[in-house]
N, CA, C and O atoms as a DFTB+ gen file, in Angstrom:
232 C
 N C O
     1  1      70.648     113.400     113.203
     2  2      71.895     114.156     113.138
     3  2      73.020     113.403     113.848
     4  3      74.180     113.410     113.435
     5  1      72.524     112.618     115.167
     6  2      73.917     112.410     116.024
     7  2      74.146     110.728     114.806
     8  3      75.202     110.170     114.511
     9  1      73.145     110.474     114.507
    10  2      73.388     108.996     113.527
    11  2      74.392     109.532     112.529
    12  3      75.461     108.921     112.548
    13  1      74.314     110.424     111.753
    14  2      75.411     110.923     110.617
    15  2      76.879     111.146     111.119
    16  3      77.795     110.860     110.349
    17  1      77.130     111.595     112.252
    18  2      77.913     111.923     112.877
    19  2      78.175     110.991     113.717
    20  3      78.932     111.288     114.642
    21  1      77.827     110.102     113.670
    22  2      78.340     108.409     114.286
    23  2      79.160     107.649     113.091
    24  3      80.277     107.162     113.269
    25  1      78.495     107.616     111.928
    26  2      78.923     107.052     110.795
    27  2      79.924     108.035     109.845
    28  3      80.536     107.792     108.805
    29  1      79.859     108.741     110.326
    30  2      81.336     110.356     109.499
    31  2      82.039     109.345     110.642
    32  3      82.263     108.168     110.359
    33  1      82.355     109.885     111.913
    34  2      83.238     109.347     112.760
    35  2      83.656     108.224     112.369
    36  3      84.864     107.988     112.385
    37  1      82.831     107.389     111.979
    38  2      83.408     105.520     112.340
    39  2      84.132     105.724     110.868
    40  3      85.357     105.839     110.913
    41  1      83.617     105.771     109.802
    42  2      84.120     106.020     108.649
    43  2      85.695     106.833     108.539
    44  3      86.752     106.390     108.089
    45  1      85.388     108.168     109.130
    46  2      86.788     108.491     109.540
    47  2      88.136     107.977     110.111
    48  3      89.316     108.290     109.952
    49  1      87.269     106.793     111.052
    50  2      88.223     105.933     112.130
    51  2      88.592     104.843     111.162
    52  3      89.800     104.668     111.000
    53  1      87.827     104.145     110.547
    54  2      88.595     103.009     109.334
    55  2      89.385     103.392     108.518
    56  3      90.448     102.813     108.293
    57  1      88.949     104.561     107.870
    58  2      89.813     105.073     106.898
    59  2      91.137     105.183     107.564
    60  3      92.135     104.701     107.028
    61  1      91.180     105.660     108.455
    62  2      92.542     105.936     108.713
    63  2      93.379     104.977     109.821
    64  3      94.274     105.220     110.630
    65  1      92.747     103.954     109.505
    66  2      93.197     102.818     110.431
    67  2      93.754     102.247     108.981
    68  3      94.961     102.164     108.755
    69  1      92.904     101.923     108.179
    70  2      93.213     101.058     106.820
    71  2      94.731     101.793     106.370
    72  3      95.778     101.161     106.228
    73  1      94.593     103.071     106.212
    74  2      96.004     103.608     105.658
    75  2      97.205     103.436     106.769
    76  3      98.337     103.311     106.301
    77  1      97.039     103.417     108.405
    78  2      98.336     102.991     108.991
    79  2      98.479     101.630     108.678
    80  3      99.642     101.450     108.318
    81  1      97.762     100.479     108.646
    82  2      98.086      99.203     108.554
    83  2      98.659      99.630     107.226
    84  3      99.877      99.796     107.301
    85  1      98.154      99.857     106.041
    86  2      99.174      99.947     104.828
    87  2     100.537     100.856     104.844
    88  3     101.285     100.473     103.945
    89  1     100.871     101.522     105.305
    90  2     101.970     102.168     106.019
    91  2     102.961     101.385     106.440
    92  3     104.138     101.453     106.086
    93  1     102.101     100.052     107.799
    94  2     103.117      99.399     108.350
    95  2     103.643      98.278     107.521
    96  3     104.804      97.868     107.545
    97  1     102.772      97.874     106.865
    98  2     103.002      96.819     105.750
    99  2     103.979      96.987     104.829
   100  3     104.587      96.028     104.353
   101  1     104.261      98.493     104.432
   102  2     105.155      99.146     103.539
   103  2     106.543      98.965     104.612
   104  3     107.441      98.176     104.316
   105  1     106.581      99.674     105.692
   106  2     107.620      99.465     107.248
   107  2     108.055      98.082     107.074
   108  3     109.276      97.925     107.074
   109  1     107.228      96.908     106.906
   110  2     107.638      95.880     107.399
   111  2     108.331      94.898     106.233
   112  3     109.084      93.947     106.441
   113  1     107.796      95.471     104.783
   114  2     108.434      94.833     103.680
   115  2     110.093      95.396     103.612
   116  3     111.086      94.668     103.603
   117  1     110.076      96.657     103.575
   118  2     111.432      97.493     104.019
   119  2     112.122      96.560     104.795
   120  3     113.064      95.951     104.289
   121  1     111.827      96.385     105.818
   122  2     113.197      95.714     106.999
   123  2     113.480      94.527     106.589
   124  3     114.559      93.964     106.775
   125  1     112.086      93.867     105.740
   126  2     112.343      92.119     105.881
   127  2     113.499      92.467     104.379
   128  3     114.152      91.456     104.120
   129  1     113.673      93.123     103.857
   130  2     114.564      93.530     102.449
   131  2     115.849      93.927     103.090
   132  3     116.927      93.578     102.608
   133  1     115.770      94.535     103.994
   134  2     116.894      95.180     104.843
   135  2     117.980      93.988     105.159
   136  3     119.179      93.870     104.906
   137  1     116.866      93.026     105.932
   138  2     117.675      91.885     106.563
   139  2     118.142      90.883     105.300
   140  3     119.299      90.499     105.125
   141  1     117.125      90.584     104.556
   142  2     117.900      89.760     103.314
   143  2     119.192      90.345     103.051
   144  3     120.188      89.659     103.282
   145  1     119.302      91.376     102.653
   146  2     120.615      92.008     101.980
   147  2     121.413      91.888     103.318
   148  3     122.537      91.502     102.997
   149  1     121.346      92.033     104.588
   150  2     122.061      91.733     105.569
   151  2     122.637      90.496     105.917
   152  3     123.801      90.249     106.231
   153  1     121.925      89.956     105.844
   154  2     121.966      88.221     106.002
   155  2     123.112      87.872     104.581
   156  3     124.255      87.416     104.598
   157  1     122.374      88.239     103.607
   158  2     122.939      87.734     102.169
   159  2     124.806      88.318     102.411
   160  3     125.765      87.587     102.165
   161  1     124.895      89.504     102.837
   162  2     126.231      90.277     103.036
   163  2     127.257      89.448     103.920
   164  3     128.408      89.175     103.581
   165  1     126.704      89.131     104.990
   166  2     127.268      88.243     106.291
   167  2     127.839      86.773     105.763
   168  3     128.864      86.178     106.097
   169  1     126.738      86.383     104.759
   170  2     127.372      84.881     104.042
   171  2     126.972      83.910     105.338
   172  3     127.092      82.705     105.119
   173  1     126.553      84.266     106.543
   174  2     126.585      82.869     107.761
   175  2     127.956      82.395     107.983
   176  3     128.326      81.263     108.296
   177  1     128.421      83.110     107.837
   178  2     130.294      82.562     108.558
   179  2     130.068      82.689     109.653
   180  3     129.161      83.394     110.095
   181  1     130.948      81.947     110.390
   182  2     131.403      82.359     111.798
   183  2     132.329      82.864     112.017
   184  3     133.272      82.456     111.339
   185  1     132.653      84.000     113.029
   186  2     133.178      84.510     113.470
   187  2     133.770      84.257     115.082
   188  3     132.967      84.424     116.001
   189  1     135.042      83.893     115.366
   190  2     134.996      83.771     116.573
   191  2     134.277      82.321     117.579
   192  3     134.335      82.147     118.796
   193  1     133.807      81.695     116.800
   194  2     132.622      80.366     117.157
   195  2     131.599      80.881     117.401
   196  3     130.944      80.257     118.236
   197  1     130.794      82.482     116.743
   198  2     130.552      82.229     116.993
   199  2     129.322      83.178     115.604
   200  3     129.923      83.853     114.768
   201  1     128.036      83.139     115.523
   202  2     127.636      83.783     114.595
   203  2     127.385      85.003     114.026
   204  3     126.455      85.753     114.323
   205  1     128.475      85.236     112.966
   206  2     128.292      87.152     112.832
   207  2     127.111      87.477     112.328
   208  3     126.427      87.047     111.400
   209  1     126.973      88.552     113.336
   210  2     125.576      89.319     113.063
   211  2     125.819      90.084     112.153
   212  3     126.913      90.648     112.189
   213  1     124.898      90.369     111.030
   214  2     124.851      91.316     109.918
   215  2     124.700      93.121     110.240
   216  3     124.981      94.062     109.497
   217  1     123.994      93.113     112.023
   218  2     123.848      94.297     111.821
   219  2     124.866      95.153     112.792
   220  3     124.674      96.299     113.197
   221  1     126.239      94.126     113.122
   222  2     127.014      94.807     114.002
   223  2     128.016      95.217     112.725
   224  3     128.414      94.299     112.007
   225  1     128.409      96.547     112.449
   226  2     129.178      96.810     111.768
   227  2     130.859      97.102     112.191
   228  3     131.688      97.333     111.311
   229  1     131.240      97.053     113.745
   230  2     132.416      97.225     114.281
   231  2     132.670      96.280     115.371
   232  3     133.739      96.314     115.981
């Protein structure tokens, strides 16, 4: 009995480890898209001497 209930548990614990890593993976494609279009917006001019950041908007 405590063997079934070792392997429900561990099983439980991957499963839901596997779905946050795919979660963050989803999180992390988002921002790296975020920053392209940020970056791409900014053009790399300088500003001032000195480099405008894409995510200061004022």
């Amino acid at each position: 009995m405590g063997v079934i209930l070792l392997v429900l548990l561990l099983a439980l614990l991957l499963g839901g480890l596997g779905f946050a890593v795919h979660a963050l993976w989803i999180i992390a494609v988002v921002v790296f898209v975020a920053w392209l279009v940020g970056f791409g917006f900014s053009g790399g001019e300088l500003s001032g001497g000195r480099r405008a950041r894409w995510y200061r908007r004022w």
